[in-house]
Structures are given as structure tokens and as C-alpha cells.
Kinemage of the C-alpha trace (Angstrom):
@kinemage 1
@onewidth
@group {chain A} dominant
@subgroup {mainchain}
@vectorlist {calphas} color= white
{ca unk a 1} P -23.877 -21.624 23.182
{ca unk a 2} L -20.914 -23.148 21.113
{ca unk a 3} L -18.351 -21.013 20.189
{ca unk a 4} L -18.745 -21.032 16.801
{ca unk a 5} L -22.226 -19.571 17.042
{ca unk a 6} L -20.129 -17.188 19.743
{ca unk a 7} L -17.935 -16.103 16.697
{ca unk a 8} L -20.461 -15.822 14.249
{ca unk a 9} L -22.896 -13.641 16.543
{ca unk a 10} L -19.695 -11.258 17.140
{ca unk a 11} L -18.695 -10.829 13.711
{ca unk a 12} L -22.406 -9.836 12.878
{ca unk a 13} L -22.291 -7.499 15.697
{ca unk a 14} L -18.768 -6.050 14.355
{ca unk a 15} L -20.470 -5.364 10.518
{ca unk a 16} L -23.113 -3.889 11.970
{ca unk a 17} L -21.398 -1.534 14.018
{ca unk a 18} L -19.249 -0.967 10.705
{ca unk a 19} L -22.347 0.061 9.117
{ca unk a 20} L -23.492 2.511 11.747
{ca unk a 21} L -20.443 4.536 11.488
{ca unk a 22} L -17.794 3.543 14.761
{ca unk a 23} L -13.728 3.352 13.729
{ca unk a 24} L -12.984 0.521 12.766
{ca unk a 25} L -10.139 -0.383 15.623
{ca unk a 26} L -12.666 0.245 18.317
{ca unk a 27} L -14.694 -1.979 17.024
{ca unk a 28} L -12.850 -4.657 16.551
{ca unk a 29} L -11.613 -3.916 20.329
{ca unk a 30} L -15.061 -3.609 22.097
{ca unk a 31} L -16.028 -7.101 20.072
{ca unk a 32} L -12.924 -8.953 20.576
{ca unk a 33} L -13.407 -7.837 24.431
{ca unk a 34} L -16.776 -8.847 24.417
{ca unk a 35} L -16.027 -12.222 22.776
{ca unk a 36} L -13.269 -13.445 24.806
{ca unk a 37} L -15.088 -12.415 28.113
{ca unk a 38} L -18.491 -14.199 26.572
{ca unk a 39} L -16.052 -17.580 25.775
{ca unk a 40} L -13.301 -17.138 28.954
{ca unk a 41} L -14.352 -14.367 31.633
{ca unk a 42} L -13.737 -10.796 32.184
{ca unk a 43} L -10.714 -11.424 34.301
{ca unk a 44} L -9.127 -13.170 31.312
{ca unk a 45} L -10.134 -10.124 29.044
{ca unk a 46} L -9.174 -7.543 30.982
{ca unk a 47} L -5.466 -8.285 31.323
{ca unk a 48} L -5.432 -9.287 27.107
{ca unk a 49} L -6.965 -5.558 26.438
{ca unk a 50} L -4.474 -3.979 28.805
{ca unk a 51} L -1.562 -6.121 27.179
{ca unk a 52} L -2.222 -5.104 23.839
{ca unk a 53} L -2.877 -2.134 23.766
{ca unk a 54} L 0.634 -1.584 26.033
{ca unk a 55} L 2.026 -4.043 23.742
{ca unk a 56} L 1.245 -2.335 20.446
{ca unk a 57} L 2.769 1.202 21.473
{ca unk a 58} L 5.668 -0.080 23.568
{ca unk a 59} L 6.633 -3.304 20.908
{ca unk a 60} L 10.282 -1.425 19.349
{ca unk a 61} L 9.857 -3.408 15.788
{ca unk a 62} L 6.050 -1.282 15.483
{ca unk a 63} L 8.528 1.814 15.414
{ca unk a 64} L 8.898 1.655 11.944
{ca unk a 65} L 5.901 2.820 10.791
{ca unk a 66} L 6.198 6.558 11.963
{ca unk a 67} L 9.710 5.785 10.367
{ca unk a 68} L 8.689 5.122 7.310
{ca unk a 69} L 5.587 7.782 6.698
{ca unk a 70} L 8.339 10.560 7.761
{ca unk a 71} L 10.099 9.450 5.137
{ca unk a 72} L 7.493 10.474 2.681
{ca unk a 73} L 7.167 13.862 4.416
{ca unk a 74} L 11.047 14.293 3.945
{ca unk a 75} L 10.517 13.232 0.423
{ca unk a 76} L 8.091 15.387 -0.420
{ca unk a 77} L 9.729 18.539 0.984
{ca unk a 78} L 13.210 17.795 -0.616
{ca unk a 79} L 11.684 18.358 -3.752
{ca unk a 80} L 12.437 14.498 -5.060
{ca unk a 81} L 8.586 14.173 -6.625
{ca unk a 82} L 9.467 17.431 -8.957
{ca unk a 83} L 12.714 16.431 -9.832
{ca unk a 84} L 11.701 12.894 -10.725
{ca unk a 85} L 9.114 13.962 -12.666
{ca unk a 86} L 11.178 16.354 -14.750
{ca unk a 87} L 14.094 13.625 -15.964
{ca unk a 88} L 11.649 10.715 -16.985
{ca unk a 89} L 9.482 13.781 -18.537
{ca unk a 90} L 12.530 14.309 -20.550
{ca unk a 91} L 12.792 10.734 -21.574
{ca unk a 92} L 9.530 9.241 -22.504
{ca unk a 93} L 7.790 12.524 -23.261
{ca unk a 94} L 8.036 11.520 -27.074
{ca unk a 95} L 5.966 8.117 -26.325
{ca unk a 96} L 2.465 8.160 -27.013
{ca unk a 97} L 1.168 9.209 -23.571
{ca unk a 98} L 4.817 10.062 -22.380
{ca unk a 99} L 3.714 12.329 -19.592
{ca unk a 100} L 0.860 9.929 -18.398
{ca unk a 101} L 4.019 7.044 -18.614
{ca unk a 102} L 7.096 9.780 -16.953
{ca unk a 103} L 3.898 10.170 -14.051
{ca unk a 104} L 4.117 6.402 -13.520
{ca unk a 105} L 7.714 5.837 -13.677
{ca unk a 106} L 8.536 9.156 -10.960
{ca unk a 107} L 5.468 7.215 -8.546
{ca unk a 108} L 7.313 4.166 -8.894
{ca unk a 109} L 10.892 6.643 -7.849
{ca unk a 110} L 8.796 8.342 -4.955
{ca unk a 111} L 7.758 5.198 -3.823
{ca unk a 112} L 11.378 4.118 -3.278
{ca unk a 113} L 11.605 6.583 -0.585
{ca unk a 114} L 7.640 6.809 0.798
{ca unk a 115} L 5.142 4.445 1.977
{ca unk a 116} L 2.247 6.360 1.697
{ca unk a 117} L 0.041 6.248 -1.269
{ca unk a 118} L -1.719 8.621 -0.545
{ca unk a 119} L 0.836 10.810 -0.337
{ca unk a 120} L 2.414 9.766 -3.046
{ca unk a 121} L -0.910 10.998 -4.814
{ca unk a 122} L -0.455 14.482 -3.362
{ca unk a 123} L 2.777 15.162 -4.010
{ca unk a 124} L 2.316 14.025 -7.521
{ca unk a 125} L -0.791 15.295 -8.372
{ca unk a 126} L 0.400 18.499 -7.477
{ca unk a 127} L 3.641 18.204 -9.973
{ca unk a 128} L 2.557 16.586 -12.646
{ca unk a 129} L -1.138 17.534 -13.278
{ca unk a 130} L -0.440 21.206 -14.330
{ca unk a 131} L 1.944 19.672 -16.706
{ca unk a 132} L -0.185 17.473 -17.862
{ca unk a 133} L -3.295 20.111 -18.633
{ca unk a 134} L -0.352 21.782 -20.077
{ca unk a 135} L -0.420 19.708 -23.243
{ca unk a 136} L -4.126 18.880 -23.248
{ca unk a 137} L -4.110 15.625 -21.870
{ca unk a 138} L -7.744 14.320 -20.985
{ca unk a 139} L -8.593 14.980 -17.407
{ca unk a 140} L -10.188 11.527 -16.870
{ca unk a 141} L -6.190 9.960 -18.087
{ca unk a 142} L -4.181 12.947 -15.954
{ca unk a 143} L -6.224 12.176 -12.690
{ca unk a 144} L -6.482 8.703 -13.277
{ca unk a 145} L -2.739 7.924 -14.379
{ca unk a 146} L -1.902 10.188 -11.517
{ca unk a 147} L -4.782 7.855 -8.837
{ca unk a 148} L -3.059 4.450 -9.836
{ca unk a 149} L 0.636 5.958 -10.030
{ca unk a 150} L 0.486 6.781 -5.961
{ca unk a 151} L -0.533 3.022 -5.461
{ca unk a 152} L 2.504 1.701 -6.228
{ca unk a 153} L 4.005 3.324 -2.287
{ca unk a 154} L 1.925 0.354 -1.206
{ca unk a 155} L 3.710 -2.050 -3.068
{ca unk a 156} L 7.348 -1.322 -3.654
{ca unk a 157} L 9.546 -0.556 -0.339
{ca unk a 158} L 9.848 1.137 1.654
{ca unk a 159} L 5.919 -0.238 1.805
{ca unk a 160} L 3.415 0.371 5.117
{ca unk a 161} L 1.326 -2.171 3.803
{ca unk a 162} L 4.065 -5.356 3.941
{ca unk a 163} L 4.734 -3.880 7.222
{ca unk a 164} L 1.136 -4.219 8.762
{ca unk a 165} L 1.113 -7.626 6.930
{ca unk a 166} L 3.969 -8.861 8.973
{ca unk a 167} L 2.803 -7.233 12.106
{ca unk a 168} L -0.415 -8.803 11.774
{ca unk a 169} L 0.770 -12.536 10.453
{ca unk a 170} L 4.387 -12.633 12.440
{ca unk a 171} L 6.077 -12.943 9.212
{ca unk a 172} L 9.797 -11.205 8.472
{ca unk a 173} L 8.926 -7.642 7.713
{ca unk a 174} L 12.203 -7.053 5.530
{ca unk a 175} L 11.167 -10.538 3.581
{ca unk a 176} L 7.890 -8.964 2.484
{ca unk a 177} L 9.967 -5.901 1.759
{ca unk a 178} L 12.104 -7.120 -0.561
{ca unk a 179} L 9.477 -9.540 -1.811
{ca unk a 180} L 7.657 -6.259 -3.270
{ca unk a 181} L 10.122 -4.800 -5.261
{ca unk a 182} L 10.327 -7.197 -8.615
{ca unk a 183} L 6.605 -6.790 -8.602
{ca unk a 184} L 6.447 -3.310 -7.437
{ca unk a 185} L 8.657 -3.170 -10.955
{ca unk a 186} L 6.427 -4.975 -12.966
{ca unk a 187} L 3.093 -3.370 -11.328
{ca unk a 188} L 4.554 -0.051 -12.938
{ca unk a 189} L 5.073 -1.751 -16.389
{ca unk a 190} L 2.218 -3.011 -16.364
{ca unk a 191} L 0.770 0.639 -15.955
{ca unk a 192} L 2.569 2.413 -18.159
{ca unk a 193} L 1.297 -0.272 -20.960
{ca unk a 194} L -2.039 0.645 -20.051
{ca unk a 195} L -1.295 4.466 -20.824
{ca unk a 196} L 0.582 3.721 -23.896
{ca unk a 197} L -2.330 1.728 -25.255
{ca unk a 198} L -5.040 3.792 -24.360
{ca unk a 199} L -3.160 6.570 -26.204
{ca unk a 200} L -2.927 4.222 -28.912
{ca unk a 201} L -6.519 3.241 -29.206
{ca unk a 202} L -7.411 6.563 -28.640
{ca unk a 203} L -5.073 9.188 -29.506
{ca unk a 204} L -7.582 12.271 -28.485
{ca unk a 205} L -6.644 11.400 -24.729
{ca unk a 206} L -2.919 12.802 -25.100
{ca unk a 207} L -1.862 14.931 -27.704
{ca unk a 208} L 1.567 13.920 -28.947
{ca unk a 209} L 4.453 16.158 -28.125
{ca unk a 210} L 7.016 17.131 -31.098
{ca unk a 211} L 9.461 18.759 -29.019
{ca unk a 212} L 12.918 16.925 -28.950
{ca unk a 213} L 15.084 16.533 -26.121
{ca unk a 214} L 18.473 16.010 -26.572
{ca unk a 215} L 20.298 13.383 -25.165
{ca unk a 216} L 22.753 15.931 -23.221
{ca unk a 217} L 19.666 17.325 -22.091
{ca unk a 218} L 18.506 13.883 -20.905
{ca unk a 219} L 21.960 12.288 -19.381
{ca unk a 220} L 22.266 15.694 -17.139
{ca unk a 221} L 18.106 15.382 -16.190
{ca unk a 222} L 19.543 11.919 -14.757
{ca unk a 223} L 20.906 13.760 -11.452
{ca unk a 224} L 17.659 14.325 -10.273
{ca unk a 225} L 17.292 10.450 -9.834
{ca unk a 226} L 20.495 9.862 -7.147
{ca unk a 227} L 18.946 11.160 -4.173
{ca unk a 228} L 16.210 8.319 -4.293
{ca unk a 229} L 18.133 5.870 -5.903
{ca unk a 230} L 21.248 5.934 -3.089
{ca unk a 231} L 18.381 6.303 -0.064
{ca unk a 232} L 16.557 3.300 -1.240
{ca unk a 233} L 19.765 1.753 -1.988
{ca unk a 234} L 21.173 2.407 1.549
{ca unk a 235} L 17.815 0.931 3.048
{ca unk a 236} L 16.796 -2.016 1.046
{ca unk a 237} L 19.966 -3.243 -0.078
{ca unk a 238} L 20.793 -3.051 4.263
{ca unk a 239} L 18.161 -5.004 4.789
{ca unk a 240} L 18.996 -7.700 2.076
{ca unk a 241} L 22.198 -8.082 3.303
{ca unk a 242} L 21.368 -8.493 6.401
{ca unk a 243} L 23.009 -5.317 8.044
{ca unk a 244} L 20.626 -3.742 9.206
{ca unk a 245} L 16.917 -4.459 10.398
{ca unk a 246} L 13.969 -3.266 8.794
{ca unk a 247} L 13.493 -0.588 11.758
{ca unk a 248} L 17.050 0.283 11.656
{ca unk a 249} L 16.500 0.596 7.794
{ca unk a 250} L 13.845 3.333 8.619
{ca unk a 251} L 15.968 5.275 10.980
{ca unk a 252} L 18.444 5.255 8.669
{ca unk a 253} L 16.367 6.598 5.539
{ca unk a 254} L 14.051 9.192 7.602
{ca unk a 255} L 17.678 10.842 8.865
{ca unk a 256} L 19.367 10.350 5.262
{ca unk a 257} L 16.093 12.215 4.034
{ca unk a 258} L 15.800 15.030 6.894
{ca unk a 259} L 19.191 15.541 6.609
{ca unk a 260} L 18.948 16.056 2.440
{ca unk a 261} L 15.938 18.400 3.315
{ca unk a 262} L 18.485 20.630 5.755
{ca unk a 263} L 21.190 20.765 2.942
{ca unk a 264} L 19.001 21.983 0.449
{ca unk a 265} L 17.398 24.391 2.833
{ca unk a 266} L 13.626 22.875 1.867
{ca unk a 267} L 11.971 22.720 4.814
{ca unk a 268} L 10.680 25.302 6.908
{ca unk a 269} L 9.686 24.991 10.493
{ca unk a 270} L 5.551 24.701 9.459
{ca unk a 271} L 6.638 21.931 7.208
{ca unk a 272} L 8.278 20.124 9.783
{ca unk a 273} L 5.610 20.572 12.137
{ca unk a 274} L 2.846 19.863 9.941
{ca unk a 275} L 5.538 16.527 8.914
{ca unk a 276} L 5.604 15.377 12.338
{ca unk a 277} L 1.582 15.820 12.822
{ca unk a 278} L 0.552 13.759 9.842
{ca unk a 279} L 3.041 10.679 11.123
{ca unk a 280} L 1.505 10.968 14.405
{ca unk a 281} L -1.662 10.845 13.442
{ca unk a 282} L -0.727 7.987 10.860
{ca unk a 283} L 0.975 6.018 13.222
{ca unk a 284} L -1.519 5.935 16.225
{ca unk a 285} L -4.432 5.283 13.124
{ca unk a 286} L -1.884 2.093 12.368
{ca unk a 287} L -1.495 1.071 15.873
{ca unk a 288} L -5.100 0.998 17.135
{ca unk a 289} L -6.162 -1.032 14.132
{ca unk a 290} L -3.358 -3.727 14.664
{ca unk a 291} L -4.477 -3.639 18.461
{ca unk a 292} L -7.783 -4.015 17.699
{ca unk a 293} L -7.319 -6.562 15.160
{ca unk a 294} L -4.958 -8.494 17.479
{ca unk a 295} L -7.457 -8.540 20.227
{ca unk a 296} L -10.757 -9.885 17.536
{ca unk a 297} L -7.660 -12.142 16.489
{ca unk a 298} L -7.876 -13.946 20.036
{ca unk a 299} L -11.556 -13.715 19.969
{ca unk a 300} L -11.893 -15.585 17.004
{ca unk a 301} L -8.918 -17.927 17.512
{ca unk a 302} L -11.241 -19.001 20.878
{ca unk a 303} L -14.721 -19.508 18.481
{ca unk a 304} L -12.472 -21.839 16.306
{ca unk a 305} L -13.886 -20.240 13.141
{ca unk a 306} L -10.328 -19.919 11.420
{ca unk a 307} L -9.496 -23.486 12.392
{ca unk a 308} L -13.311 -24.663 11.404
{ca unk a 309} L -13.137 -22.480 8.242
{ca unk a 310} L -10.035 -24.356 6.464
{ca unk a 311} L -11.212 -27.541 7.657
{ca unk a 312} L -14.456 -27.020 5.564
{ca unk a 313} L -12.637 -25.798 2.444
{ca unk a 314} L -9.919 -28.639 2.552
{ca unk a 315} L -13.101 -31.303 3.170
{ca unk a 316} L -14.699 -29.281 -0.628
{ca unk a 317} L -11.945 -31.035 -2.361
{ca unk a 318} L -11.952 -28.357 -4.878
{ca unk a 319} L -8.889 -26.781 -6.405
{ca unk a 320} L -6.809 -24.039 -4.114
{ca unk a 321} L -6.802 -21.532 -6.817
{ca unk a 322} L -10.607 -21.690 -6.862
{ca unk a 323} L -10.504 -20.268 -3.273
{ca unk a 324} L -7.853 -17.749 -3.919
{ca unk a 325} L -9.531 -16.407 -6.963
{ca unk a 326} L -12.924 -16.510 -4.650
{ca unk a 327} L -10.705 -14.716 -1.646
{ca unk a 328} L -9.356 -12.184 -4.312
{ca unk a 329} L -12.847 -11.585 -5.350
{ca unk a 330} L -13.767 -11.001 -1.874
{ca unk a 331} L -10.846 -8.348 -1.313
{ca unk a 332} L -12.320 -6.315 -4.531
{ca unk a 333} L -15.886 -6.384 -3.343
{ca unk a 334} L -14.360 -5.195 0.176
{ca unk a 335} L -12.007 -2.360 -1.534
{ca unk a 336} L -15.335 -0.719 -2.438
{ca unk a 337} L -16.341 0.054 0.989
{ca unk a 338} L -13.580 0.052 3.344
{ca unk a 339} L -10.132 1.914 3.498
{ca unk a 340} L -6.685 -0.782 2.229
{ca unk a 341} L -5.678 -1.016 6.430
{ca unk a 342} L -9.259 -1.994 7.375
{ca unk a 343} L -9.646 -4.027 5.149
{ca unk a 344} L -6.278 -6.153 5.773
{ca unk a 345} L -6.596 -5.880 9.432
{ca unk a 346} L -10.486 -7.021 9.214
{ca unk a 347} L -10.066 -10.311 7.242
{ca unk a 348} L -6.563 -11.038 7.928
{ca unk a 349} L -7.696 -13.174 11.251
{ca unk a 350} L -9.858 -15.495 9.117
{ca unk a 351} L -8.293 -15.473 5.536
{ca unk a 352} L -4.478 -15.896 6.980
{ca unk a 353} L -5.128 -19.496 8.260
{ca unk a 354} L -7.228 -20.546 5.178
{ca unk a 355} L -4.157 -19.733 2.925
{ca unk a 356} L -1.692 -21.575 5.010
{ca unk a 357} L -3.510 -24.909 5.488
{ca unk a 358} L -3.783 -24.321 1.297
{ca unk a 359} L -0.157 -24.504 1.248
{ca unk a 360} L 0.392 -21.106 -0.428
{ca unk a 361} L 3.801 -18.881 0.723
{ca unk a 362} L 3.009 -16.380 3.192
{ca unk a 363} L 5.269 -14.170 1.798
{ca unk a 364} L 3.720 -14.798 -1.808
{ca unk a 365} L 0.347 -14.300 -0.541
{ca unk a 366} L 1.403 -11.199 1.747
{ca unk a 367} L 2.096 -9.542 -1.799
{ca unk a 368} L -1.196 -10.836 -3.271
{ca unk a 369} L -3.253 -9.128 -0.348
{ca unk a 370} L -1.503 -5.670 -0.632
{ca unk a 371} L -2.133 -5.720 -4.360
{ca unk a 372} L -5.584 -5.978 -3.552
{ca unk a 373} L -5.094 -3.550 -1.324
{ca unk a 374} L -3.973 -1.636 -3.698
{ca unk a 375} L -7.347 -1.987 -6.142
{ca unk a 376} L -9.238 -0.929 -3.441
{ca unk a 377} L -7.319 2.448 -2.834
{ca unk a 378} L -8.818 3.393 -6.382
{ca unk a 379} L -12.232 1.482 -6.783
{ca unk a 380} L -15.407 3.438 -5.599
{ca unk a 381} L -16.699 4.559 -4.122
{ca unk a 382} L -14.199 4.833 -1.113
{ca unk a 383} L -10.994 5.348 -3.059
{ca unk a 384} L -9.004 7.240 -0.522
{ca unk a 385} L -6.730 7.981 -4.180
{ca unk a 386} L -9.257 9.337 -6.258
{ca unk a 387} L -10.490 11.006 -2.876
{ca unk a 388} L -7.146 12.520 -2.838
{ca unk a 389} L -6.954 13.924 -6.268
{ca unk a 390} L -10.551 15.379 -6.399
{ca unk a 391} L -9.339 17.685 -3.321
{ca unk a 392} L -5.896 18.471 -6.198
{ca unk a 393} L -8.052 18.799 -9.313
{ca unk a 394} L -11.162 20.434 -8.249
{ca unk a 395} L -12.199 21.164 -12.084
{ca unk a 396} L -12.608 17.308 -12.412
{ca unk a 397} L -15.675 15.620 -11.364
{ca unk a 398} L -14.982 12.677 -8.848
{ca unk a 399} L -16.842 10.399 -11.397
{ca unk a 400} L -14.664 11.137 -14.354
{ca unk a 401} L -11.426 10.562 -12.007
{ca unk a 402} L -13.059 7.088 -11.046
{ca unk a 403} L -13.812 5.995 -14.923
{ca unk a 404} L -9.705 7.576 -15.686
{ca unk a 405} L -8.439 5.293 -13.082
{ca unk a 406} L -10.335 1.730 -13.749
{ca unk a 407} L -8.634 0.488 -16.914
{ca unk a 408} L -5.702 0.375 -14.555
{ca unk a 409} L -7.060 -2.373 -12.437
{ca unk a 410} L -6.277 -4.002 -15.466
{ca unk a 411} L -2.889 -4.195 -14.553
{ca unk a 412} L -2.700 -5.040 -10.553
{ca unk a 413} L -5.197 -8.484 -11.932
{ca unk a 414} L -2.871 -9.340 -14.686
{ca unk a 415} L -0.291 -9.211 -12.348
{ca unk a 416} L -2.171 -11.513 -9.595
{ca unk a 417} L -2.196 -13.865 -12.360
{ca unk a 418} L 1.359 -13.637 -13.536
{ca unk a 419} L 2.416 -13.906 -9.859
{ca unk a 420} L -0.244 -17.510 -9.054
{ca unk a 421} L 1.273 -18.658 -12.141
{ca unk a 422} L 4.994 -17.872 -11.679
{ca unk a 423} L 5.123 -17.656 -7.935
{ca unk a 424} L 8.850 -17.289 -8.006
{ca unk a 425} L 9.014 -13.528 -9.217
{ca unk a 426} L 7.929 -12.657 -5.150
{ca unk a 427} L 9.956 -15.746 -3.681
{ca unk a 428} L 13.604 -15.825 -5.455
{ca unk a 429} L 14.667 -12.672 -3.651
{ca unk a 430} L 13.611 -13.343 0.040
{ca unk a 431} L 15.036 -16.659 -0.428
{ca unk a 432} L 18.444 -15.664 -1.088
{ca unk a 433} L 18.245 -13.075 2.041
{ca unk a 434} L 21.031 -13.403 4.535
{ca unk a 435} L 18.660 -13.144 7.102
């Protein structure tokens, strides 16, 4: 049997035990395992399983990802989602759909300092829903502005996506950091356009708001912003200047956070216990997918499929945005059925080598795959987002939080466009890293 057929026959045996219900990193182990003792032996597989797995816990970069969820945990407790929400309330909330648009712009602040959407969701949805029912805002644009808003922790840094990207392709971790945050920026933007023209077009969704704030009132809101601002300061801007690494960046943020939490006397010791639970159970989650997608990685590097893959599209002759917009459209259709990690760790192995031999940027297309990521967090019907929010606002079907949150897709495709067409808005800033 030719190991091609090999690879094909093992990635029909890895959807179909997709389909009957087994975790996705054991999976990918148990087939990986199987296909590299089918193509080598079992005495070559045995010592790659053992390796990895070893590899994946004891490797010191991988210690940034408990790192960086803690740092949401910290966030969350210090109080920084409530406090950004209240000053950019205080500024926009005289825009048509200001609250929907002050939602957006504290997600985009939380995210500074958290790299979990779906946290990011939570903590959110939990501040600035009640507000939002407050003023009779529609439930389908509260949930939904609230859905998209948490996406943007996968996008702008600290970001758990760019660093399963780069654990998964080799590529500089703090490079794809720093390549999300001009469009992490624009990604929020582009949201809060959506809300302001939905408003527009239908002013029934959010009631306008009368009530003037003063711009004393506004200028002293402003202090609720320094806390996030100096702790993503203090971590990106180390890791742009080369100072500090990308882990070191995380040690530094979770203790500049934990220690903020102490001085304002915030969290209490079931807090910090149920803090250090979720990042374990994050982390290992994290760890056994990259292992397991590591380990199909060799089995599929062996069948030659990558390799035979790009050779076939560069023989097509056709046009290499033709196969990113077909990859893209491939992501979407995957979004609707698996969780953002899966689905990076699943076609990472296959897609990664395609989009080199194209001659796109890694780092460029590392931010193009966590966008899509990103749709897929809030398309149905496994939008761990809108998941997230239904458990918040139990008074709003699931449905109606799924129809709130799609014109917002709107805005991460408009942005894969802007970023094919001006590829330098995700390039100029790795470039001119130190390091």
C-alpha cells in the first residue's frame, strides 16, 4: 500500500472517530500512532509517542499558555472588565448604539490583558448586559455585540491562538504577537461600524440615550483604563523591544495582574482556587491537542500528502488567492462543527505547507487562520461564544443570540480582504522587531 493511500485511509479513520464522539487530541494520537507504525514500525512509534508527549509538558517556551489564561483570571477578578466598561460607556454612550460600541471597545481593553475569548465573553456579558437591558437594547444586538466583542482575546495580545500557531508551525511566537495588534485594532473598528449601522438602519435595536456626560466626568472615567494599558504596555512593548521573551512577557503580566488583584483586596481564596483550576484544565486541553497534532503531523509528513498536496495545486496553475479564498472557505465550513483549537491543530499539518510553497508570509497567514478562528467561535451551531452567553442570558433563546451575532462576521471577512490586499498592516511591525 503506498503511503498516500496510508494517509488518506488514516485521515478517514480520524473524521470518523470525530464523528462518533472521541477528543479530539486522542484521536489525532491513536491515528498518528497507528500511521507511523503502519508506514515505519512500532519500535519507531513508540519512542515518537513517548517523546512528545514528554516533550509537550516538559518544552519551557509551552509555559506560556497557563501564563497567559491566568492572566485573564487576574483580569477578571481585579475588576478591569467593569471599570473598562464604565469609561468608554461614558464616552460613546451618546453614539447611536453607544453601549453596543463602549461593549466592543472595553473587549478590545480586556483583551489587552486576557487570551481567552471565552472568558472575555463571561466577564463581559456579565457587566455589560444588565446595562444594556437597562436602556432597552434588543436582546439579539446585547448578546450578539457582547458574542463577537470576546473574540477579539483571540486576536489582539496577549493572544492563545498566535501562540498555538507558533507552537504548531515553529514560527516566533512574539512575531505573531505583535503581528495581531494593528488588526486586533481594526477588527474592533470594524465592529463597532457594524453596531453603529445597524442602529442606524434600524433605530428600534438601541434606544438613544439623552443623558450628557460631562467632559470632567469623562477625563476622570479615563483612570479606569491605566491598569490595562501599563500591563499590556509592560508585556508587548518587552517583547517588541526585544527585552524580554514572550514567556517571560507572561510571567511578567500574570504577577503584575495577581499582584494588582492583592492591592485592591479582589480576590478571595475560592477565586484563586477556582483561577488556578480553569488554567489547569486549559492548559493540559492545549497541550494534548498540540501533542496529538504533532504526532498526526509526523504521520502525515511520512504519507507525503502535504508535500503531494502543494505539488498538485502549484501544477493547477491557477491564481494563489483562489486557494486562499477556497482554504478560508474551508475554515468557515469547519468553524461550524469544531471548537477554534481543533480546528487549527486539525488542518494546520496539511494547510501550513500549501501556504508556504504559495509564497504567502507565515506570519501574515498565522493572522488570517486565527481570524477564522475567530468566525468559528460565533457561527453555529458550535459557537463556544454564543454557548457562553446563553449560560449569562438565559431569557434569550440560543437562536436569537446566533442571528445578533452574524452581521458581525461581516467584519472579521472585510478584514481578510483588507489584510490579502494590503498585507503590510500584519508585516510592518514584526519586521521592525529587535528580535
Amino acid at each position: 500500500m503506498s503511503p498516500v493511500l496510508v494517509g488518506i485511509l488514516g485521515s478517514a479513520v480520524l473524521l470518523f472517530l470525530l464523528f462518533m464522539g472521541m477528543p479530539i487530541a486522542f484521536v489525532m494520537m491513536l491515528v498518528g500512532f497507528l500511521g507511523v507504525t503502519s508506514l515505519t514500525s512500532i519500535d519507531a512509534a513508540l519512542p515518537l509517542l513517548a517523546d512528545n508527549l514528554y516533550g509537550s509538558v516538559a518544552h519551557y517556551p509551552y509555559t506560556i499558555i497557563p501564563l497567559f489564561v491566568i492572566m485573564g483570571a487576574f483580569a477578571s477578578a481585579a475588576g478591569i472588565t467593569g471599570e473598562l466598561y464604565n469609561t468608554f460607556e461614558k464616552w460613546f454612550r451618546r453614539l447611536p448604539g453607544g453601549l453596543g460600541i463602549a461593549t466592543i471597545a472595553a473587549c478590545a481593553g480586556f483583551a489587552a490583558v486576557s487570551g481567552s475569548s471565552v472568558a472575555a465573553a463571561a466577564a463581559m456579558g456579565t457587566v455589560a448586559l444588565p446595562e444594556m437591558k437597562r436602556f432597552k437594547y434588543s436582546p439579539k444586538l446585547a448578546t450578539g455585540v457582547i458574542a463577537a466583542g470576546g473574540t477579539l482575546s483571540f486576536l489582539i495580545p496577549p493572544s492563545l491562538g498566535f501562540v498555538i500557531f507558533g507552537m504548531l508551525t515553529e514560527q516566533s511566537i512574539g512575531k505573531l504577537l505583535i503581528a495581531g495588534a494593528v488588526p486586533g485594532l481594526l477588527l474592533s473598528a470594524l465592529y463597532a461600524l457594524v453596531v453603529y449601522f445597524s442602529v442606524k438602519i434600524n433605530p428600534g435595536l438601541a434606544p438613544m440615550i439623552h443623558e450628557r456626560v460631562s467632559l470632567r466626568e469623562k477625563l476622570l472615567s479615563l483612570k479606569g483604563v491605566w491598569e490595562t494599558l501599563l500591563v499590556f504596555l509592560v508585556v508587548m512593548g518587552g517583547i517588541y523591544g526585544g527585552f524580554i521573551n514572550p514567556t517571560e512577557a507572561g510571567a511578567i503580566g500574570a504577577s503584575s495582574l495577581f499582584l494588582l488583584v492583592l492591592f485592591k483586596r479582589k480576590l478571595s481564596g475560592k477565586a484563586f482556587a477556582q483561577s488556578l483550576l480553569d488554567t489547569i484544565r486549559i492548559s493540559v486541553m492545549v497541550i494534548f491537542l498540540v501533542s496529538g497534532a504533532t504526532i498526526f503531523s509526523y504521520f502525515l509528513a511520512l504519507s507525503t500528502i502535504p508535500t503531494t498536496v502543494s505539488a498538485w495545486i502549484a501544477g493547477l496553475g491557477v491564481s494563489k488567492y483562489l486557494v486562499l479564498i477556497i482554504i478560508v472557505t474551508i475554515y468557515l465550513f469547519l468553524g461550524c462543527f469544531l471548537d477554534a483549537v481543533s480546528m487549527m491543530v486539525l488542518t494546520l499539518p496539511v494547510v501550513y505547507p500549501v501556504i508556504i510553497s504559495l509564497g504567502f508570509d507565515p506570519i501574515w497567514f498565522g493572522v488570517v487562520a486565527v481570524l477564522m478562528m475567530e468566525a468559528g467561535l460565533i457561527t453555529p451551531p458550535v459557537g463556544l461564544n454564543v454557548y457562553t452567553l446563553a449560560g449569562i442570558a438565559r431569557d434569550v433563546p440560543m437562536s436569537d443570540i446566533f442571528k445578533g451575532v452574524t452581521p458581525f462576521l461581516m467584519g472579521i471577512f472585510l478584514l481578510v480582504i483588507l489584510l490579502t490586499v494590503f498585507p503590510q498592516i500584519v508585516t510592518f511591525l514584526p519586521n521592525m522587531m529587535g528580535r
